[in-house]
C-alpha positions in Angstrom: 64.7 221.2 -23.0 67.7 223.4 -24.2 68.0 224.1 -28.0 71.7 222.1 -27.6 69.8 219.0 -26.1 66.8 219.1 -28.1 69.4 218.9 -31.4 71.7 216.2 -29.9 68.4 214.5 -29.2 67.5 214.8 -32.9 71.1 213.8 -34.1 70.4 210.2 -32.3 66.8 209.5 -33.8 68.5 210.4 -37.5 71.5 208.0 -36.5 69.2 205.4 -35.6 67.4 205.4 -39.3 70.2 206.0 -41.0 71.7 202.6 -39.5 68.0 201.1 -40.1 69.0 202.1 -43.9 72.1 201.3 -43.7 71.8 197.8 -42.7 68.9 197.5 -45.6 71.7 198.5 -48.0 73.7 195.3 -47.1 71.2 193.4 -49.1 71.9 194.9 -52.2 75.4 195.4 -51.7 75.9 191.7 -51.1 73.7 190.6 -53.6 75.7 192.7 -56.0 79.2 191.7 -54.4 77.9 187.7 -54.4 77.6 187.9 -58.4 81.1 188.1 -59.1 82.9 187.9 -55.8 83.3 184.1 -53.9 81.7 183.7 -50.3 84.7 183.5 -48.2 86.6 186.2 -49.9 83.8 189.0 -50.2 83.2 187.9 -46.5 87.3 188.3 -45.6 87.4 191.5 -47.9 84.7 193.0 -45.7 85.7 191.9 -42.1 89.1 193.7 -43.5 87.7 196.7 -44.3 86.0 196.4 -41.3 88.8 195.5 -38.7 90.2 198.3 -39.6 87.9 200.8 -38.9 86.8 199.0 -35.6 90.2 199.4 -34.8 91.0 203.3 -35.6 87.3 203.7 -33.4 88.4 201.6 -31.0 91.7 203.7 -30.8 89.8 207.0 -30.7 87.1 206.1 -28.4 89.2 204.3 -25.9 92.9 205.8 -26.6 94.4 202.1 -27.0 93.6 199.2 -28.9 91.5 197.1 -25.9 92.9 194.4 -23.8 91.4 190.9 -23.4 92.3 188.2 -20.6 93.7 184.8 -21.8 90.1 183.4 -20.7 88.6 185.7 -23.0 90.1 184.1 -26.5 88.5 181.3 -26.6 84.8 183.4 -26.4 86.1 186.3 -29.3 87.5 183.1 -31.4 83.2 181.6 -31.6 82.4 184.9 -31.5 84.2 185.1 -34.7 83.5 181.7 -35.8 79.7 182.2 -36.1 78.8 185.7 -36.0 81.5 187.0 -39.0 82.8 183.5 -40.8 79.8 181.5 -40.7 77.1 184.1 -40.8 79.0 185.9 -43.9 79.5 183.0 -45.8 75.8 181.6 -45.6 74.6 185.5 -46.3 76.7 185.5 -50.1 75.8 182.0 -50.8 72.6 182.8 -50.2 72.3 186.1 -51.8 74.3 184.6 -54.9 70.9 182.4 -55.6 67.9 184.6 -54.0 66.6 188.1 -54.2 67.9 190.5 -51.6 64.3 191.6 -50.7 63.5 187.8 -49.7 66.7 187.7 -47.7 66.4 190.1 -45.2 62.7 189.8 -44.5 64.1 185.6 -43.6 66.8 187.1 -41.2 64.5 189.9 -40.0 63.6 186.6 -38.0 66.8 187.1 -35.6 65.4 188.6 -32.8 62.4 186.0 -32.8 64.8 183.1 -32.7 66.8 185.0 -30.3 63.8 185.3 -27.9 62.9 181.5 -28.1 66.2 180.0 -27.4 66.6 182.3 -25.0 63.5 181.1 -23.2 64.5 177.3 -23.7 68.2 177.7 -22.4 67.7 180.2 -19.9 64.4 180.1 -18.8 63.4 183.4 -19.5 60.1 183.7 -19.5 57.9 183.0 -22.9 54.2 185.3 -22.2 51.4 184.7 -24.3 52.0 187.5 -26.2 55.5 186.9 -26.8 54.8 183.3 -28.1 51.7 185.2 -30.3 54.4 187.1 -32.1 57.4 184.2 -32.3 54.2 182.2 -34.0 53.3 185.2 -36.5 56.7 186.0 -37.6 57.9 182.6 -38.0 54.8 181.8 -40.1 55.4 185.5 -42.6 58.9 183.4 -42.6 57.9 180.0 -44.3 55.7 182.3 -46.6 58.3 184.5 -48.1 60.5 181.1 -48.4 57.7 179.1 -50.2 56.5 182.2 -52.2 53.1 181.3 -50.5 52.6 177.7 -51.5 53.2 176.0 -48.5 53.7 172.5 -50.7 57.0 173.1 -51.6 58.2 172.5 -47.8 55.9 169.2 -48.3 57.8 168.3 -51.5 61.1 169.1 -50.4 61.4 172.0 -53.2 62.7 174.8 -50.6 66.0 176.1 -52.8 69.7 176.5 -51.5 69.7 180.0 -51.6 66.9 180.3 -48.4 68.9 177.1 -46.8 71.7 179.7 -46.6 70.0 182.2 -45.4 68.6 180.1 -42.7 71.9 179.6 -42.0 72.8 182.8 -41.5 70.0 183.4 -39.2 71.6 180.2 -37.0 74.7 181.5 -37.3 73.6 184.9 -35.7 71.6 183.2 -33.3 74.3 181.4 -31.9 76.8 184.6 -32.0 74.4 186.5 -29.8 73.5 183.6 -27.6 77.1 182.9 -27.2 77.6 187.2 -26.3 75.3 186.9 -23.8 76.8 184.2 -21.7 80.3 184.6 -22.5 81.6 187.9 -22.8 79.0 189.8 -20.5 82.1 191.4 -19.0 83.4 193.3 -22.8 82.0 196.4 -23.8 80.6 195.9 -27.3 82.9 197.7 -29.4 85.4 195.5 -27.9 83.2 192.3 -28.7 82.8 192.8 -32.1 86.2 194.1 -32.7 88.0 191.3 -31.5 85.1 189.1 -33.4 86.0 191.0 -36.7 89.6 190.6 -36.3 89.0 186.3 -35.2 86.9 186.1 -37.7 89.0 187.6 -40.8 91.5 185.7 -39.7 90.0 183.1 -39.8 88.4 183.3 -43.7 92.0 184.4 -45.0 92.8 180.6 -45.5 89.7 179.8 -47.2 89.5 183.1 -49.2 93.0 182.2 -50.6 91.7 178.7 -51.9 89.1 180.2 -53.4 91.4 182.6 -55.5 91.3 185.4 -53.7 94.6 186.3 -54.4 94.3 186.5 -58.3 90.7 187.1 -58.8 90.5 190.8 -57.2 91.9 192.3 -60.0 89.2 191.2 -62.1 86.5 193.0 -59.7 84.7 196.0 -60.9 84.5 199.5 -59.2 80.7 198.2 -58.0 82.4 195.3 -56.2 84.9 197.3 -54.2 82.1 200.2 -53.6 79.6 197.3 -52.5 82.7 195.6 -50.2 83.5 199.0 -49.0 79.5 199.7 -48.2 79.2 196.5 -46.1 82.7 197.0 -44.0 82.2 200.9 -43.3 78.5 201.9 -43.7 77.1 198.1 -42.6 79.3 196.9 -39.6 81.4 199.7 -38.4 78.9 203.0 -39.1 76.4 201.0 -38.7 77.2 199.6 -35.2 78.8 202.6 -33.5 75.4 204.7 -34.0 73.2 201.2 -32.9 75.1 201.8 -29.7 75.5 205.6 -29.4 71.2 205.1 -29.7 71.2 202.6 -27.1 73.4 204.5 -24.7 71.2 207.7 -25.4 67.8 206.5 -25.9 67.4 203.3 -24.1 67.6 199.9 -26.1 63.9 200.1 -26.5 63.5 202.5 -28.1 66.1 202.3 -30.6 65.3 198.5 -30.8 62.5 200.0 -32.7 64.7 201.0 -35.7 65.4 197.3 -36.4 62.0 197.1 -38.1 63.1 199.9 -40.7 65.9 197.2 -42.1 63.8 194.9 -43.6 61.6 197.5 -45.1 64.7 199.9 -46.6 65.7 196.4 -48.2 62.8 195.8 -50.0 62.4 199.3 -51.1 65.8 199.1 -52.4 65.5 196.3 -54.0 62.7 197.2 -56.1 64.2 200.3 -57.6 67.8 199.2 -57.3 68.0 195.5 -58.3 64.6 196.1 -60.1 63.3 192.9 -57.9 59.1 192.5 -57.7 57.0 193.0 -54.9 54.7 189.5 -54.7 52.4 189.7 -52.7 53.5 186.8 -50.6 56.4 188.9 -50.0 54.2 191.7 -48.7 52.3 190.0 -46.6 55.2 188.0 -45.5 56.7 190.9 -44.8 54.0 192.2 -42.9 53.9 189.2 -40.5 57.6 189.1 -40.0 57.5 192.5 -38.5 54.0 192.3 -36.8 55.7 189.1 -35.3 59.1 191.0 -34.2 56.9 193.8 -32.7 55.3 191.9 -30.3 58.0 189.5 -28.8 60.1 192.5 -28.3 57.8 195.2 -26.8 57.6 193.0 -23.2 60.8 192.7 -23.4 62.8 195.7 -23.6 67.5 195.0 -23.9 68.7 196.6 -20.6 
């Protein structure tokens, strides 16, 4: 391999963990956002941030803002439903009540969900080894959530704060369920675009009611950094380079970054939010990823 191809080639493993770090960062930015900032405006203030981006990429990538068909509005409009207003207001809720660490080993659960509804709805198929690993992670799940005393699911003590987070794991569940099947045809900087843009719009009403419109002047600088970090550096950085990787690399192989995210959160949170490593965490933790290892590795995204 030429020098030039042997640093491009470089340049896309770097991208790939700086998105894995990336998107462990939007822990502790929205835990620090949730604080002070309501649920549907911090989610509306970062879809804004983030629209806008997408759109100046979208610009410069494709020289126009992207077209979509009539038949296409209704998909972008649940696209934006439940992968940008839903998903974003269970994450801050969430996040307002539970430590950032906790949270993102819960949704590092995606994929796993993913892979068993896709087997259920369309019948792809569910090996031993895959349903080994949906089994492990699942299980590392319900220990992070019950701090490792399985009782409190008996006794009905789970908190809000992993309901919500739960939720946002349905919520992205059902965005990337619904990608598959309906918008097979958009390219996904288009997807997710349009989603944004949907899905803003849609929180503006909400984010108004909740005083959006006299309460930013109260935020602090860390507010508007954190909002700043989760529309630039967590959906649009963060999603160009995920694709660039996939394009370059094969969706395998930069599938593989994924597993950074949970761990960068963690490690963040300890020395950031100064949050503690229990060792139900850890070896939570530990299953989660063990879990999302093995479903995915039969099974690479084409």
């Amino acid at each position: 391999m030429n020098p030039v191809a042997e640093r491009v080639g470089a340049a896309v493993y770097v991208k790939l963990l700086l998105t894995a770090i990336f998107w462990g960062g939007t822990f502790i930015a929205g835990k620090v956002v949730a604080q002070r900032v309501g649920p549907y405006s911090a989610a509306f203030l970062r879809f804004a941030i983030a629209s806008l981006f997408l759109c100046l990429t979208a610009v410069k990538i494709e020289g126009r803002m992207p077209a979509l068909h009539l038949r296409q509005l209704l998909p972008v409009f649940l696209l934006g439903m439940t992968g940008v207003f839903a998903y974003n207001v269970f994450f801050f809720k969430g996040l307002k009540l539970i430590e950032a660490g906790r949270a993102a080993i819960i949704i590092a659960n995606n994929p796993i969900f993913i892979a068993l509804f896709s087997a259920l709805l369309f019948k792809e198929r569910l090996t031993p080894m895959r349903l080994t690993g949906i089994l492990i992670s699942i299980t590392g799940a319900v220990v992070v959530i019950t701090r490792g005393d399985w009782h409190l699911i008996a006794n009905g003590a789970v908190g809000w704060g992993e309901l919500f987070i739960l939720g946002s794991v349905a919520s992205w569940v059902t965005f990337s369920l619904l990608g598959k099947v309906l918008l097979a045809e958009l390219s996904p900087l288009t997807s997710v675009l349009y989603a944004a843009l949907s899905g803003m719009v849609c929180l503006a009403v909400p984010a108004w009611r909740e005083g959006l419109w006299t309460d930013w002047a109260t935020y602090t600088p860390a507010d508007w950094a954190s909002l700043f970090y989760l529309g630039f550096f967590g959906t649009v950085l963060g999603f160009v380079w995920y694709y660039q990787g996939i394009q370059r690399i094969g969706a395998m192989k930069a599938g593989v970054f994924i597993n950074f995210v949970p761990i960068s959160a963690i490690i963040f949170s300890f020395f950031i939010l100064h949050e503690p490593l229990s060792f139900s965490l850890l070896i939570g933790a530990a299953m989660v990823l063990s879990g999302v290892y093995l479903t995915n590795r039969e099974t690479p995204l084409r």
